[in-house]
VOPAGU-2260 file (C-alpha; in pm, 1 decimal, decimal comma):
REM VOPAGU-2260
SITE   aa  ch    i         X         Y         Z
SITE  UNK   A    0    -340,6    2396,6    1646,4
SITE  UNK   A    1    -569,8    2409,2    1366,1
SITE  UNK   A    2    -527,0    2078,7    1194,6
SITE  UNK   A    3    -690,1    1971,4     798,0
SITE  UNK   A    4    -659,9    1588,0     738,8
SITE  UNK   A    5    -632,7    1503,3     409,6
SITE  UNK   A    6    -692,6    1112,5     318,9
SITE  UNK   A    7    -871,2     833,0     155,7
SITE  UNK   A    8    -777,1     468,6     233,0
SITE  UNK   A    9    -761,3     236,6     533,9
SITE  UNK   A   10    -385,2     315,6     644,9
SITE  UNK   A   11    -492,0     685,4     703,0
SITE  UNK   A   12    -786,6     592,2     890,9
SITE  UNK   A   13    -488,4     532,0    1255,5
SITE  UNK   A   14    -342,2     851,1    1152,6
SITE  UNK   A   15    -697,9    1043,5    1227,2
SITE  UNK   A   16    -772,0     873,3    1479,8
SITE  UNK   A   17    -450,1     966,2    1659,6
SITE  UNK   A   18    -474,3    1354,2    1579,6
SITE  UNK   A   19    -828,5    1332,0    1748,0
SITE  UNK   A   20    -715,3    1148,9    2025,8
SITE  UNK   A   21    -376,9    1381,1    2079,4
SITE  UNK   A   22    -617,4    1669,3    2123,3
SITE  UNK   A   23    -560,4    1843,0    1773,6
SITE  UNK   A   24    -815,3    2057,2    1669,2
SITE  UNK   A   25    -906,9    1876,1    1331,2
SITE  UNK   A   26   -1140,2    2175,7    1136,4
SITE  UNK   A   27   -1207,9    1967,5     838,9
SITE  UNK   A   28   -1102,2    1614,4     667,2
SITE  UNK   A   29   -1044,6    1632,0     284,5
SITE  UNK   A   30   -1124,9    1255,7     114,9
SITE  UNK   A   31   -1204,3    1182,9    -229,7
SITE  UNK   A   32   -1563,0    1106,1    -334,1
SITE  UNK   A   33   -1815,5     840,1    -330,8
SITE  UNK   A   34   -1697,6     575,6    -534,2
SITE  UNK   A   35   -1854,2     233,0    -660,2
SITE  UNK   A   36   -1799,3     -67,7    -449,0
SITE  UNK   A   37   -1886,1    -450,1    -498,7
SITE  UNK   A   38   -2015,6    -605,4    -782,5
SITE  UNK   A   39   -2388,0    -387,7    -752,1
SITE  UNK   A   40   -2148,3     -94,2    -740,3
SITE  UNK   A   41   -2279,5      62,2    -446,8
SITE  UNK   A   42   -2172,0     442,7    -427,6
SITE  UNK   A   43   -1975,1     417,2     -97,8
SITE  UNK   A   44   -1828,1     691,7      86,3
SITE  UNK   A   45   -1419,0     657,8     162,9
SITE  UNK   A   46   -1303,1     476,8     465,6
SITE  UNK   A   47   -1190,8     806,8     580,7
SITE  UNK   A   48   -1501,9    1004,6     549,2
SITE  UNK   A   49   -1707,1     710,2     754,7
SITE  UNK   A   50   -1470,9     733,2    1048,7
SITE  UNK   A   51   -1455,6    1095,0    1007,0
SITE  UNK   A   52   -1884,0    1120,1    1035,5
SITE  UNK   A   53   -1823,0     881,7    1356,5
SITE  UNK   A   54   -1620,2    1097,3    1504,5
SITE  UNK   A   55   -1849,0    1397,3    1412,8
SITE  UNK   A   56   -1582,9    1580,9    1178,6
SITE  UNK   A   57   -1667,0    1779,9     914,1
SITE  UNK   A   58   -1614,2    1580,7     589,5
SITE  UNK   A   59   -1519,5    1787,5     220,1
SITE  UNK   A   60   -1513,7    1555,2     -69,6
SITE  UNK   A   61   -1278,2    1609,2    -406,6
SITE  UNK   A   62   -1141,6    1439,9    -707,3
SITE  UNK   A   63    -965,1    1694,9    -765,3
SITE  UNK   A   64    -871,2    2049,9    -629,0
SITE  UNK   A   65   -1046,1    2391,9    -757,9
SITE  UNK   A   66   -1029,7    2773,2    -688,6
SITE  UNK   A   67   -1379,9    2644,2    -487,1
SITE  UNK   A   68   -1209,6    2419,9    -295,5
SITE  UNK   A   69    -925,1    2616,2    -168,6
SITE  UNK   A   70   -1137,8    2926,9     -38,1
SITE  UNK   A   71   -1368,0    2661,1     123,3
SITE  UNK   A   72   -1031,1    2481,5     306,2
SITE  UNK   A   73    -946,2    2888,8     394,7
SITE  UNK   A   74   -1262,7    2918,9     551,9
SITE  UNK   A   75   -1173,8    2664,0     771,4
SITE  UNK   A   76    -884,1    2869,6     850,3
SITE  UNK   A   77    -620,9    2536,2     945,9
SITE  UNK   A   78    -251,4    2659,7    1029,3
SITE  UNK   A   79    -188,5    2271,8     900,9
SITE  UNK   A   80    -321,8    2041,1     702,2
SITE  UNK   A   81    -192,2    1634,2     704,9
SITE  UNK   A   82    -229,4    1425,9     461,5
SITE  UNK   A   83    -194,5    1024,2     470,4
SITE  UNK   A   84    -236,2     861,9     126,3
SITE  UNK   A   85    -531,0    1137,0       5,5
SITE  UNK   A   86    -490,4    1092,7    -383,8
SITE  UNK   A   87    -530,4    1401,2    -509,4
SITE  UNK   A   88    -254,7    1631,3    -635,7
SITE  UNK   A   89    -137,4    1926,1    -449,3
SITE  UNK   A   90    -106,9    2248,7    -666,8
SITE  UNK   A   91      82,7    2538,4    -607,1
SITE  UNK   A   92    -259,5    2802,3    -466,0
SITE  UNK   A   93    -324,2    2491,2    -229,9
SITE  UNK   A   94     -16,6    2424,4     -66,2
SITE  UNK   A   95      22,0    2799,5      49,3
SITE  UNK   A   96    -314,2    2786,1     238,7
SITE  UNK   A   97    -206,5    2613,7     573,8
SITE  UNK   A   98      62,5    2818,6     752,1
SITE  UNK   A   99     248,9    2557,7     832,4
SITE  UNK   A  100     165,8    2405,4     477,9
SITE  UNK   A  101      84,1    2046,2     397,2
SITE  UNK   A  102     266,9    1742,7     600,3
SITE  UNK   A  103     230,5    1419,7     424,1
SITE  UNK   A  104     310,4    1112,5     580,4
SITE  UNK   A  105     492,5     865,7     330,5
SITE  UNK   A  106     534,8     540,7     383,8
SITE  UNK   A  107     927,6     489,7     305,1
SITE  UNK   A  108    1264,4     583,2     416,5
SITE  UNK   A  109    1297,8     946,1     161,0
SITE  UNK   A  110    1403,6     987,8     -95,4
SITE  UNK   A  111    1391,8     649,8    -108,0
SITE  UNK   A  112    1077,6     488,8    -300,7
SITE  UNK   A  113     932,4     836,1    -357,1
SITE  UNK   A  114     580,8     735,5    -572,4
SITE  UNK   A  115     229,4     582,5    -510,4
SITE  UNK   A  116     398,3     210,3    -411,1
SITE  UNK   A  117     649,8     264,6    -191,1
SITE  UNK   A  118     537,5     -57,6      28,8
SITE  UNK   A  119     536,2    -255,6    -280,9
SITE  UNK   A  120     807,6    -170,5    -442,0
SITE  UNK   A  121    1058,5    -220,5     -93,9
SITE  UNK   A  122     871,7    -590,6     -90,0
SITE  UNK   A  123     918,8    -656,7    -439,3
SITE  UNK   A  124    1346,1    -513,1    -418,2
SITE  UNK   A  125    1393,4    -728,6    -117,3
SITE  UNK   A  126    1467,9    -446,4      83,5
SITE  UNK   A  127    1563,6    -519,3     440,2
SITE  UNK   A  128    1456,0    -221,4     562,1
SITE  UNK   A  129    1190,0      -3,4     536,7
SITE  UNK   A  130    1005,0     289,7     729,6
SITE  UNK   A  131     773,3     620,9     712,6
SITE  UNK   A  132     870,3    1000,4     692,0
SITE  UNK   A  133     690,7    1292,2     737,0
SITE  UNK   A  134     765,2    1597,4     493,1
SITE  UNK   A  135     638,8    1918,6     381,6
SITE  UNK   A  136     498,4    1871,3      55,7
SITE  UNK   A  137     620,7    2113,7    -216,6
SITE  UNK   A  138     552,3    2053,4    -594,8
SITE  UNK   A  139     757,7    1769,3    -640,0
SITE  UNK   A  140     680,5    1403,2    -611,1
SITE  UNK   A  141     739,2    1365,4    -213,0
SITE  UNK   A  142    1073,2    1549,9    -261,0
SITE  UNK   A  143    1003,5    1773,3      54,8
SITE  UNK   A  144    1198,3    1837,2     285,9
SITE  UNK   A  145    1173,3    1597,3     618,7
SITE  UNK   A  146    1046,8    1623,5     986,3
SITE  UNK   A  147    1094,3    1310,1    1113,0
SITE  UNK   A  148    1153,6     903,9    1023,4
SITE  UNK   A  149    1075,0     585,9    1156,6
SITE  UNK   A  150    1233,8     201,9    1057,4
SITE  UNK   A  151    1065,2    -123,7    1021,1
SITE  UNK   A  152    1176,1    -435,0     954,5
SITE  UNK   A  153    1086,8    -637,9     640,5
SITE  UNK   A  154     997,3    -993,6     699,4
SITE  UNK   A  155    1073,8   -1287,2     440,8
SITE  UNK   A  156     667,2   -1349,0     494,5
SITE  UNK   A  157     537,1    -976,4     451,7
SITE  UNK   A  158     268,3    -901,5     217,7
SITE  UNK   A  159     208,2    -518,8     127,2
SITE  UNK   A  160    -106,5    -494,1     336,1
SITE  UNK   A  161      44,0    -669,6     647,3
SITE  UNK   A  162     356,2    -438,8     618,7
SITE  UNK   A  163     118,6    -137,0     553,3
SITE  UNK   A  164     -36,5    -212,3     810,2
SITE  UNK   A  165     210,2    -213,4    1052,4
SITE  UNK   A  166     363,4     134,5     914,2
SITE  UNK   A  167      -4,7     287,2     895,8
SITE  UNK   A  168     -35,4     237,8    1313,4
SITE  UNK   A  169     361,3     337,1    1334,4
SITE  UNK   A  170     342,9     627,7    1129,7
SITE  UNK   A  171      32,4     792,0    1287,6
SITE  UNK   A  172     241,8     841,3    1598,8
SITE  UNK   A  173     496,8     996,5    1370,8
SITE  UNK   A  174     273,2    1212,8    1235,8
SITE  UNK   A  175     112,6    1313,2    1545,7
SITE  UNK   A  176     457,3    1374,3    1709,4
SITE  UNK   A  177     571,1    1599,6    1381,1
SITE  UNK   A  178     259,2    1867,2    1390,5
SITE  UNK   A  179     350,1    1833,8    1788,3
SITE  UNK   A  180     693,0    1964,5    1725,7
SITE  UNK   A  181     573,6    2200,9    1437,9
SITE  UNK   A  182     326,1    2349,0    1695,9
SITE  UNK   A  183     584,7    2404,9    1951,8
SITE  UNK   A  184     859,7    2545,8    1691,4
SITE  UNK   A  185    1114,9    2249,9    1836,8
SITE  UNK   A  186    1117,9    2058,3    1492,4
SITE  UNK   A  187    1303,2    2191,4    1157,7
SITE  UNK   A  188    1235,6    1976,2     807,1
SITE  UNK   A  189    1578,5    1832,4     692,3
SITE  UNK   A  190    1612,5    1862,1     274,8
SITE  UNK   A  191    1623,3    1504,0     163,7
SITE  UNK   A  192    2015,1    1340,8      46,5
SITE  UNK   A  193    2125,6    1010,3     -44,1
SITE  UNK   A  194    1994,2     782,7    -343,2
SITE  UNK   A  195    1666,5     882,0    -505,1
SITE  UNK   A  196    1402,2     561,4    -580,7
SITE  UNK   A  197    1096,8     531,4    -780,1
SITE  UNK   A  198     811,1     348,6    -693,6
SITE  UNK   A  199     521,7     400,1    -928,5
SITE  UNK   A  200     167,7     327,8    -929,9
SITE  UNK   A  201     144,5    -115,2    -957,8
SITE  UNK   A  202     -51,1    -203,2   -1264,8
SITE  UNK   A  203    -210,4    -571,9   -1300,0
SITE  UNK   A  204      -6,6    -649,9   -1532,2
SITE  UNK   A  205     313,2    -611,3   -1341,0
SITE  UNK   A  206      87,5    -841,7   -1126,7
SITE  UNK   A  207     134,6   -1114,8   -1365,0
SITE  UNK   A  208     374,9   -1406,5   -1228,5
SITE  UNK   A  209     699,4   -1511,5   -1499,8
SITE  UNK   A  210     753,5   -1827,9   -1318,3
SITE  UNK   A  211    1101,4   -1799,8   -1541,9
SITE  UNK   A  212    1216,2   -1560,8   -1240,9
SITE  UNK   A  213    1458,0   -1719,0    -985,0
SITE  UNK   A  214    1164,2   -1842,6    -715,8
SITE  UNK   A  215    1298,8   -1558,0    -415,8
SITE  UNK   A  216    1221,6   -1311,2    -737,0
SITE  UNK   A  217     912,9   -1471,1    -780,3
SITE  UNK   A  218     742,2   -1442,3    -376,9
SITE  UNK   A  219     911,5   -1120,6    -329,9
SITE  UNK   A  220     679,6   -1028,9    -648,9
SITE  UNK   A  221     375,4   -1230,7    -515,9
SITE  UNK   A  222     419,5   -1035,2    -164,0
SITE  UNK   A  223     488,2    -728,7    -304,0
SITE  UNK   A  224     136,9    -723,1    -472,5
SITE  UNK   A  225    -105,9    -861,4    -224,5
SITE  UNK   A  226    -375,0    -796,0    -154,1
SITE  UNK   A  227    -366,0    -534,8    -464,1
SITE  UNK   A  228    -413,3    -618,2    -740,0
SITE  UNK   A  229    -291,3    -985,7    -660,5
SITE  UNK   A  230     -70,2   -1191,1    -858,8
SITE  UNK   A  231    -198,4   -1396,5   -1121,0
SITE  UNK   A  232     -86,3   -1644,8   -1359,2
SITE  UNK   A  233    -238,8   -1860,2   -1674,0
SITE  UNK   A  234    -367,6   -2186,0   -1683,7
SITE  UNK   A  235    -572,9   -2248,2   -2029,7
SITE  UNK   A  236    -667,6   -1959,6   -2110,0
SITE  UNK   A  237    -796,8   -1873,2   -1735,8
SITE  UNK   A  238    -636,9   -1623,2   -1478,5
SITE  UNK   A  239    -573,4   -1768,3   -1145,7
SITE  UNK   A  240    -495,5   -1558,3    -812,8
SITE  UNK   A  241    -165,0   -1675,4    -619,0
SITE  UNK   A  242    -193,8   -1573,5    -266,6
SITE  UNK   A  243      56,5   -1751,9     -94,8
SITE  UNK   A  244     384,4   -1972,1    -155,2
SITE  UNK   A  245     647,6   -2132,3      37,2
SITE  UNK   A  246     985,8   -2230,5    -110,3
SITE  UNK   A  247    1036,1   -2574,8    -222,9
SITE  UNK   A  248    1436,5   -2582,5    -227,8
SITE  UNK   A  249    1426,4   -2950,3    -267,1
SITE  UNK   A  250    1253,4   -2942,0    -616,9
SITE  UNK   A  251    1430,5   -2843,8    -929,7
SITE  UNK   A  252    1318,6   -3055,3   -1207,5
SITE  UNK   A  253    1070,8   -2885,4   -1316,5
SITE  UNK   A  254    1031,0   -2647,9   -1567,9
SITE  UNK   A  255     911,2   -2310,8   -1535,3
SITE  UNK   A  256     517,2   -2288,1   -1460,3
SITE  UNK   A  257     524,6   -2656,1   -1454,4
SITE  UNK   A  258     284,2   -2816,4   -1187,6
SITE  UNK   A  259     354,9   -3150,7   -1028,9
SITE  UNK   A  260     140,3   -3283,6    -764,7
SITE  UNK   A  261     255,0   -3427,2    -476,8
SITE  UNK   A  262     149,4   -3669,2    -169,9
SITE  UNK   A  263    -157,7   -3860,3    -137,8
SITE  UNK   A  264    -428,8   -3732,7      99,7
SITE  UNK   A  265    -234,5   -3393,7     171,9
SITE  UNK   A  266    -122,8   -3340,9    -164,9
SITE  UNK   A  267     123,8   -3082,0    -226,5
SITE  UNK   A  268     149,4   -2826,2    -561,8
SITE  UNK   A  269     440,4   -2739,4    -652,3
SITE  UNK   A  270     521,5   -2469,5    -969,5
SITE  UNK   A  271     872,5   -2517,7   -1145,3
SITE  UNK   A  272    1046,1   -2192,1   -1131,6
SITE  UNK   A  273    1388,6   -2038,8   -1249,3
SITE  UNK   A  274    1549,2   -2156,8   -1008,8
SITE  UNK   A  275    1407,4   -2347,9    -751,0
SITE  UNK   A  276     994,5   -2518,8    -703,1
SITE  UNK   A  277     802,0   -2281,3    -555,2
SITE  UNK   A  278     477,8   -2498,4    -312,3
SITE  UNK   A  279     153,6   -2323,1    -369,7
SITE  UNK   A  280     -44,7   -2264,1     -79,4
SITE  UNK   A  281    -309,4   -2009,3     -95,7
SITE  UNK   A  282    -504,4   -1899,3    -483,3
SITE  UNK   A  283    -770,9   -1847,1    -615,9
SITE  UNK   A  284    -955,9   -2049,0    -924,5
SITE  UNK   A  285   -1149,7   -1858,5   -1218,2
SITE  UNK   A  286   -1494,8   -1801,1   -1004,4
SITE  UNK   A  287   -1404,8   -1940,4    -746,6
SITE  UNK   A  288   -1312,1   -1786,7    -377,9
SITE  UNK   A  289    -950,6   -1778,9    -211,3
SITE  UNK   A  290    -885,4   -2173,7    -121,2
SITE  UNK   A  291    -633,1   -2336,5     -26,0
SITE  UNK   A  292    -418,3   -2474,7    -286,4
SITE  UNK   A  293    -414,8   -2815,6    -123,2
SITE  UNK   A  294    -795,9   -2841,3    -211,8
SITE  UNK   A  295    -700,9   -2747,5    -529,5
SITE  UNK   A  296    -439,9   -3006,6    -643,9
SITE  UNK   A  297    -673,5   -3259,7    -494,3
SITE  UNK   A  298    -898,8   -3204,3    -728,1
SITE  UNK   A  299    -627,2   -3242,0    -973,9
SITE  UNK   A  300    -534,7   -3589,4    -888,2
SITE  UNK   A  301    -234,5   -3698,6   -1131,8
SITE  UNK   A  302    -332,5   -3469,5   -1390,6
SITE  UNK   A  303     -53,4   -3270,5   -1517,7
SITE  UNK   A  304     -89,4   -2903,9   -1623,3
SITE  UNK   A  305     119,0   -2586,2   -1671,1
SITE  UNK   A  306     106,0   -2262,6   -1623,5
SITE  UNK   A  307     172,9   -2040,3   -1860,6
SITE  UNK   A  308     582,0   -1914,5   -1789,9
C-alpha cells in the first residue's frame, strides 16, 4: 500500500515512524515549510521533515495546497495519504487524489472536541475521558466518518503535552492498524453520532489566569495550556508564567490573586482563588527561566503582593 504522510509537529513524528516500521510503502511526506525558530530566528525545517530526511523519505513542503501541489502528490501515485496534525486545509481536488482518500488521526473521542485543541480543551472541561480516532476526512471540520477509536484516561496532574504525548505513541498504532484494515478491505468508517464539541485554536489570552475562578477551574486551565502558550498572570505591570500548582484546600482567606508567603527556609506561595488557595510551584519571572516557585517567594521574604484577579 502506497502510503502519503501528511504532518508537522512532534506528536506526528510516532505516527511515521510506525508506518515505516509496519512495512508501509510511504511515497512522500507532506509538512509545512521552514519556519523561524529561537530568538535569531533560525529558518528550521518541521520536526516531521527532519525525521522524514533520517529515514531517507522524500519530503514536499506547503503552506498551503495548489493545483501544483496536487499533480505533484498524483505523481507519487499514493492509494492513501495520513495525516497527523499537518496544518494545512484539505480542499475538495485534494481529498479525491488518494484512493482510499485522506485518514487523519485526531486526537479525541469524535465528534467530540472536533477543532485544533482537542487535548486542551478535554483538560481544561475536566473530562474524565479522552482518546484518538481515525476518520476519513471530507470537507468538514473532522466530521468524517470513523475507522477506529482508542480511550485514555485523564489524570488530575495531566498537562496537554504529557497527555499528547501519551495519545501521539497510542494513536500511531491506531493509525497504523486503520490503513492495515483499509488495505485488507476488513475495516468500514462508521458516520459519527452522539454530542458534537468544539475545541478551537487556544489563543494567549485565553492563557491568562482569573484567579476569581473556583481553584479546580483554575489548574484544569493552567494544565490545559501547558506547555502552549502557558498560563500567565500579572504582577505590576509584568507577565509571569505559571507552570505548576497544587491545591491548598486548607487556605481560604485570601482574596483572589492574593499572595501570602508561607514557612521559613522552605517557604511556600500560595495565590487566593475563588474558592480555595491554590500553592504555586513551578513559573516563570519576567526574564527570567522556569524556577521553582519556592526560590521565588524566598526572594520575596514578607513582602506582600497581588496578582492581578
Amino acid at each position: 500500500m502506497k502510503v502519503l504522510f501528511a504532518g508537522t509537529p512532534d506528536v506526528a513524528v510516532p505516527s511515521l515512524n510506525a508506518l515505516v516500521s509496519a512495512g508501509f510503502d510511504v511515497v512522500g511526506v507532506l509538512t509545512r515549510e521552514d519556519a523561524p525558530v529561537g530568538r535569531k530566528k533560525v529558518m528550521t525545517p518541521s520536526v516531521v521533515a527532519q525525521r522524514a530526511t533520517e529515514l531517507g523519505l522524500n519530503v514536499i513542503k506547503a503552506n498551503k495546497f495548489s493545483e501544483e501541489l496536487a499533480q505533484e502528490i498524483k505523481a507519487l501515485e499514493p492509494d492513501v495519504a495520513a495525516v497527523v496534525a499537518f496544518g494545512v486545509i484539505l480542499p475538495k481536488y485534494a481529498l479525491e487524489i488518494p484512493a482510499h482518500g485522506w485518514i487523519n488521526l485526531h486526537f479525541s473521542l469524535l465528534p467530540a472536541w472536533r477543532g485544533a485543541a482537542p487535548v486542551q480543551h478535554a483538560i481544561m472541561n475536566g473530562d474524565d475521558i479522552t482518546g484518538a480516532s481515525t476518520f476519513r476526512i471530507d470537507e468538514g471540520l473532522d466530521t468524517g466518518a470513523v475507522f477506529g477509536t482508542l480511550t485514555e484516561v485523564l489524570r488530575p496532574e495531566d498537562t496537554a503535552g504529557e497527555l499528547l504525548g501519551r495519545l501521539a505513541d497510542s494513536g500511531a498504532m491506531l493509525l497504523t492498524q486503520t490503513l492495515s484494515g483499509i488495505d485488507s478491505g476488513a475495516l468500514t468508517a462508521v458516520p459519527q453520532s452522539g454530542d458534537v464539541s468544539l475545541a478551537p485554536k487556544i489563543s494567549l489570552e485565553d492563557a491568562r489566569i482569573n484567579w476569581s475562578l473556583p481553584a479546580l477551574v483554575i489548574r484544569r486551565r493552567i494544565n490545559g495550556v501547558t506547555p502552549a502558550p502557558g498560563a500567565w498572570t500579572v504582577l505590576d505591570g509584568q507577565r509571569f508564567k505559571v507552570a505548576t500548582t497544587l491545591p491548598a484546600q486548607d487556605v481560604r482567606d485570601l482574596q483572589p490573586g492574593e499572595v501570602r508567603i508561607e514557612g521559613g527556609k522552605k517557604p511556600r506561595a500560595i495565590v487566593g482563588t475563588g474558592s480555595y488557595g491554590l500553592e504555586l510551584v513551578t513559573l516563570q519571572p519576567p526574564g527570567k527561566k522556569m524556577m521553582a516557585a519556592a526560590d521565588w517567594a524566598r526572594g520575596l521574604g514578607s513582602e506582600n503582593v497581588r496578582f492581578e484577579a
